[in-house]
C-alpha positions as CSV (number, residue, x, y, z in Angstrom):
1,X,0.0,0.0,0.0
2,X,1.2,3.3,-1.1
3,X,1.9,6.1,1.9
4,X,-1.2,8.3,0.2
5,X,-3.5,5.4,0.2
6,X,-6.2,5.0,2.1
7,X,-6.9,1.6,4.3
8,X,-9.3,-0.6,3.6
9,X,-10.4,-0.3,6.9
10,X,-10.9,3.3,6.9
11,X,-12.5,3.4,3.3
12,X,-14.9,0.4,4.8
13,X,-15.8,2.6,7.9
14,X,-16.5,5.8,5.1
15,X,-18.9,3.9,3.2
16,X,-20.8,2.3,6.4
17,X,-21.3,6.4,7.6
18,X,-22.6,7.4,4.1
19,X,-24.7,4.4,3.3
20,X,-26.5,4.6,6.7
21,X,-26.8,8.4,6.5
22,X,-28.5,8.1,3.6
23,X,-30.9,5.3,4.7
24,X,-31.7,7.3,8.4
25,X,-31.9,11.3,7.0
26,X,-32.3,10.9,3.3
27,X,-34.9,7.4,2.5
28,X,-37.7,8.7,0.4
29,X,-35.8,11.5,-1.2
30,X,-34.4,11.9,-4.0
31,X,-31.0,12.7,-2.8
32,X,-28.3,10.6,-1.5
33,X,-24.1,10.9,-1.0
34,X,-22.0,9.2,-3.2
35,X,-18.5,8.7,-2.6
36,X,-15.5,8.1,-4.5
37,X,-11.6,7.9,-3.7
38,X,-8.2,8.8,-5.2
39,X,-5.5,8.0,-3.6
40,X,-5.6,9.9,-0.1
41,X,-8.5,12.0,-0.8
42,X,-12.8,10.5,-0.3
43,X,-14.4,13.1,-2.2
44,X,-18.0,13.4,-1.7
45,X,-20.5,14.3,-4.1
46,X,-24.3,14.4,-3.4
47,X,-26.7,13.6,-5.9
48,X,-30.1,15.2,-6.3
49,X,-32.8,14.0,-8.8
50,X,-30.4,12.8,-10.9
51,X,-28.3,15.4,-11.1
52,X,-24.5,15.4,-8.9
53,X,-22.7,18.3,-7.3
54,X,-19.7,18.4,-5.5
55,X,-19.7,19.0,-1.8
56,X,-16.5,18.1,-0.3
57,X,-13.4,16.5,-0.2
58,X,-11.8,14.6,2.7
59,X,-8.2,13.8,3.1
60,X,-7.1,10.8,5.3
61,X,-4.3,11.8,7.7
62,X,-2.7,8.0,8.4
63,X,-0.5,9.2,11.1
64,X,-3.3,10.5,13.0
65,X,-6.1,8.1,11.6
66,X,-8.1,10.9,11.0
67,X,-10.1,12.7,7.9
68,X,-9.4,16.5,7.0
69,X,-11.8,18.5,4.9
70,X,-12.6,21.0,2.3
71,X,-15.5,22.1,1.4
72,X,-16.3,23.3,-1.7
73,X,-18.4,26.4,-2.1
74,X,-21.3,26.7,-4.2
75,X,-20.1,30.0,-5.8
76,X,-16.8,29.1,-6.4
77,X,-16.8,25.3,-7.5
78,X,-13.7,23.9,-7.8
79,X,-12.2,26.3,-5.3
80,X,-12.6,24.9,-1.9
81,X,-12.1,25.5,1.7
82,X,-10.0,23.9,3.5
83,X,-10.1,23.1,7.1
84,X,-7.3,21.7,8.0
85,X,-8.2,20.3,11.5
86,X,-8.8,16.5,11.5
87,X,-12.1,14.9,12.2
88,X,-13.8,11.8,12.7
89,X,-16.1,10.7,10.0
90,X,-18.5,10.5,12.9
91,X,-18.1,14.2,13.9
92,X,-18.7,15.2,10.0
93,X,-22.0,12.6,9.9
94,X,-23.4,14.2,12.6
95,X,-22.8,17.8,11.5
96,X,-24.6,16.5,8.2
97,X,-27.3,15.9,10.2
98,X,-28.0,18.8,11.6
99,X,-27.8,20.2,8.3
100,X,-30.2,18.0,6.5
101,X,-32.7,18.8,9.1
């Protein structure tokens, strides 16, 4: 495994969170996350009636076996944000949350 990639573990643990977001806050919408990965980075897109939009991207931080964000804004896709403090996937799923509510 490369020193950018990200473990199977972690990318396992990612797709859990997203899948059962999208089953508990998003069943009977239209809209769901989708995920995809390249080399360090899960970038997540969310897709609404069909149509996909970026909405961040996540970097894995092995040392610390955590994720750092970016988030892209709306008004200046691709230019992004970055946060550079490292969260759990938990901490950003339940910030989602409270979001889609």
């Amino acid at each position: 495994m490369s020193a950018t990639a990200i473990p199977v573990e972690a990318k396992e643990e990612a797709l859990r969170i997203i899948a059962r977001f999208n089953q508990e806050v998003l069943a009977g919408s239209e809209r769901c996350y989708v995920s995809r990965f390249k080399g360090k980075y899960l970038y997540l897109d969310r897709e609404d009636s069909g149509t996909v939009g970026p909405i961040c991207r996540l970097e894995y931080n092995r040392r610390k076996r955590l994720w750092e964000f970016a988030i892209y804004k709306t008004s200046t896709v691709p230019t992004v944000t970055t946060q550079r403090s490292g969260f759990s996937l938990a901490v950003i799923w339940s910030m989602a949350q409270l979001k889609a509510r």
